[in-house]
N, C-alpha and C positions, 0 to 999 in steps of 0.2 A: 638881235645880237650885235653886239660890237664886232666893227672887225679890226676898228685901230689896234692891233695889238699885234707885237715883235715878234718872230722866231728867230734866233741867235744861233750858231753854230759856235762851240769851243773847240777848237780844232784838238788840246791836249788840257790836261790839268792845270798846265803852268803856267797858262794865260787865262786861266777863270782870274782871276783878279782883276782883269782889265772888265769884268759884266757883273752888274746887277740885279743880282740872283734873288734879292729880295723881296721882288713882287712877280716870280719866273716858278714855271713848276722845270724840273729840272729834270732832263731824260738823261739816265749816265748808259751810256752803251759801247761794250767791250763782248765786239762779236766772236771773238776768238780768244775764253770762250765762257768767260764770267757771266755776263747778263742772259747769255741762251741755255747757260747750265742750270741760275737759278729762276727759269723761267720751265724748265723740263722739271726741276726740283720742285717746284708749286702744283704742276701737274699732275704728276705723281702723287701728291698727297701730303706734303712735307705740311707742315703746322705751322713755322714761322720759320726767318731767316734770321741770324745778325752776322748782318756783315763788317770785320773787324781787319783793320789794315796792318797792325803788329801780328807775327808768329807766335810771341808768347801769351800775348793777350786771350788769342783765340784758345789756348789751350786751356786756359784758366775754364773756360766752357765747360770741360767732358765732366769732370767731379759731380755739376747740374742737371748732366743725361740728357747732355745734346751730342749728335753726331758732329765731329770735328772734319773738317774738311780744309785740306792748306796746299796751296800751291804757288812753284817761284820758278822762272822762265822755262813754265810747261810742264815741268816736273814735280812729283806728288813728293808731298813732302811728310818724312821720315815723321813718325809717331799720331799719325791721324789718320782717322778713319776711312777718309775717300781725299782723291784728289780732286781735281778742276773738269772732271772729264763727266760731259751729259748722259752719255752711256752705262756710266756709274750709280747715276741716279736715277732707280728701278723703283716703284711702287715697293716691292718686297724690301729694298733697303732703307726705304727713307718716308713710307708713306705714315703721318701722323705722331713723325717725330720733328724735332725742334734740331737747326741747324748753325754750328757758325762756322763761317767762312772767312780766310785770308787766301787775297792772290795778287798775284805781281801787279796790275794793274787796277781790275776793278771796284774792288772794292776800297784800294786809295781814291778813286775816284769820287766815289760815294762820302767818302771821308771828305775830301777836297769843298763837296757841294755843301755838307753840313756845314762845314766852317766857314764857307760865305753865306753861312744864313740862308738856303734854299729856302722859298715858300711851300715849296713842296718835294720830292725826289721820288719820282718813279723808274723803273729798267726798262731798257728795251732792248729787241731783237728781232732780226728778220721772223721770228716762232710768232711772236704775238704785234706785231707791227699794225696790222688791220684795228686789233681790238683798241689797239691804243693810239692810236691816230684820229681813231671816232672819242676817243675819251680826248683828249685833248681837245679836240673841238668844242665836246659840249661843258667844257669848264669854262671856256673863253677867257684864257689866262694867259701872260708874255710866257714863251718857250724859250727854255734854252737848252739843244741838244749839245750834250756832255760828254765826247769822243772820251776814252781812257786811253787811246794809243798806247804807246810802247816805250814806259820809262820817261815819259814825257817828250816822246817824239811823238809825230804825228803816222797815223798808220792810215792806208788805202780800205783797208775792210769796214773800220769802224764811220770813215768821212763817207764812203759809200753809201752806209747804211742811213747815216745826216741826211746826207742826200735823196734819198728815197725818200723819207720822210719829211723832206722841204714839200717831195713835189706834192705830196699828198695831202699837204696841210696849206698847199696855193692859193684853193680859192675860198680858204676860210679865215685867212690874217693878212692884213694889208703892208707889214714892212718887215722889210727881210735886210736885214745886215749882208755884208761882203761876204762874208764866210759859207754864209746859209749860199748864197748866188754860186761860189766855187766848189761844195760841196752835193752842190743838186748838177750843178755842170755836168761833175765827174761821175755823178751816179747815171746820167742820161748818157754818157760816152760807154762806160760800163756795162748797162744794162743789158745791153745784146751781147757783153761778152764779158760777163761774170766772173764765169769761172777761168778765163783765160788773166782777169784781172786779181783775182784772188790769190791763184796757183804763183802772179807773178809778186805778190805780196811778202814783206820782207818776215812778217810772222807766220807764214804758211812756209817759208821754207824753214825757219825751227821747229814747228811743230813735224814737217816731215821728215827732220831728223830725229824725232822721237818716235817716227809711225806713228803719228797722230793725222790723217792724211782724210780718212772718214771723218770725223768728226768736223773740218771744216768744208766739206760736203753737206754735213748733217747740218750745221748752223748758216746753209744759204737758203734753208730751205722756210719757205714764207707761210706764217699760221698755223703752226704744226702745235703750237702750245699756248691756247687763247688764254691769258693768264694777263693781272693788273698787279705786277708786286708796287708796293707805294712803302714808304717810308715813315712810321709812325714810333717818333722816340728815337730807340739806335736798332730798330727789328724790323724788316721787310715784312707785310701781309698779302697776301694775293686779295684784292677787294672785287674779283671778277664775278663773283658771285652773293656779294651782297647786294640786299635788295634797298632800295631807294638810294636815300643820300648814304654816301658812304661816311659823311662826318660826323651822324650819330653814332657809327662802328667805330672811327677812330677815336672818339672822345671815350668809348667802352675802354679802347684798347688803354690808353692813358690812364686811366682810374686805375687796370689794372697793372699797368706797370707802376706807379704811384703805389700803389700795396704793396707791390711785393718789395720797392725799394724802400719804405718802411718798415718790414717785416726783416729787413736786412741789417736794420741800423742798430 
């Protein structure tokens, strides 16, 4: 296996411009609380995801008989079915149905990496970090972990989680950018005190004005949702359980969104 190959850190959205995402599979991670919601949401049994960065766009959804799901700094927003919150997403409410999602940060995120042409876009979270640390390796592909922080500032939970994820993927890639080095820094300073780092985190104290105080308890919490969502088209699939290569599943998935955007025309 090759090991010349980058792990990048983007510390916020608004510097992906300055990295070459073009031959990079693309980790977007917004641990509080977009990528650990739809990674509890895969879990549970959810069908697919699409994650959509306008409010009105996503609504255009429910007429299609997908569960709507909207949320803007913390707070669920008015005419959809669930908000941003993991705890929302129960087997009973979401298993085997089809989802779209807008949130303040993540899923601009997700947006941001399309439009520089990802080669790939997968989620991450402390929930499934394990499964996807071992997937990353055996693609042996340039990384670029994709912080969604906060409005396009840079946030302590999300560069945390980079971080952890540098140190885990050390001795499988040989060049690590500045970012990834300051990022795994502050995850190894943190590590022994997490939750003192989180609690001092400037989006844990909005969330705990909303008593949302569990829930970033519940998204420190590591492999709790072994799940691979990846990015095929404008639709998240969990491929954690496909068998062999996953690129005969996604080219499946293509044909059939290919059909059905035919069948639309």
């Amino acid at each position: 296996m090759e090991m010349n190959k980058f792990v990048h850190v983007c510390l916020t959205p608004a510097l992906i411009d300055q990295f070459d995402v073009s031959e990079a599979i693309v980790v977007v991670i917004d641990i509080l609380r977009a990528t650990t919601t739809m990674c509890v949401a895969f879990d549970h049994g959810a069908e697919l995801i699409v994650p959509v960065e306008k409010v009105e766009e996503c609504l255009t959804y429910k007429p299609q008989g997908f569960i709507t799901a909207g949320e803007r700094s913390g707070e669920h927003l008015d005419g959809f079915d669930l908000g941003n919150s993991p705890f929302s997403y129960t087997r009973e409410a979401i298993g085997g149905k089809k989802i779209a999602i807008t949130t303040t940060n993540g899923t601009r995120a997700i947006k941001a990496a399309q439009e520089r042409g990802a080669k790939e876009i997968v989620v991450g979270s402390f929930s499934n970090i394990s499964l996807l640390t071992n997937w990353l390796i055996q693609q042996n592909e340039h990384v670029c972990l994709l912080c969604a922080g906060w409005r396009d500032n840079v946030t302590l939970e999300d560069t945390i989680f980079a971080g952890a994820m540098v140190r885990k993927l050390r001795h499988d890639f040989r060049r690590f950018q500045d970012t990834a080095l300051v990022a795994e820094t502050l995850f190894q300073s943190a590590n022994v005190r997490k939750r003192y780092f989180f609690r001092h985190s400037s989006h844990f104290y909005r969330l705990v004005h909303l008593n949302l105080q569990e829930e970033v308890k519940y998204a420190m919490h590591r492999d709790t949702h072994p799940v691979l969502p990846i990015m095929i088209g404008n639709e998240l699939h969990d491929i954690s359980k496909v068998k062999g290569d996953y690129k005969a599943f996604k080219k499946q998935v293509q044909a059939e969104q290919k059909a059905r955007a035919a069948r639309q025309v």
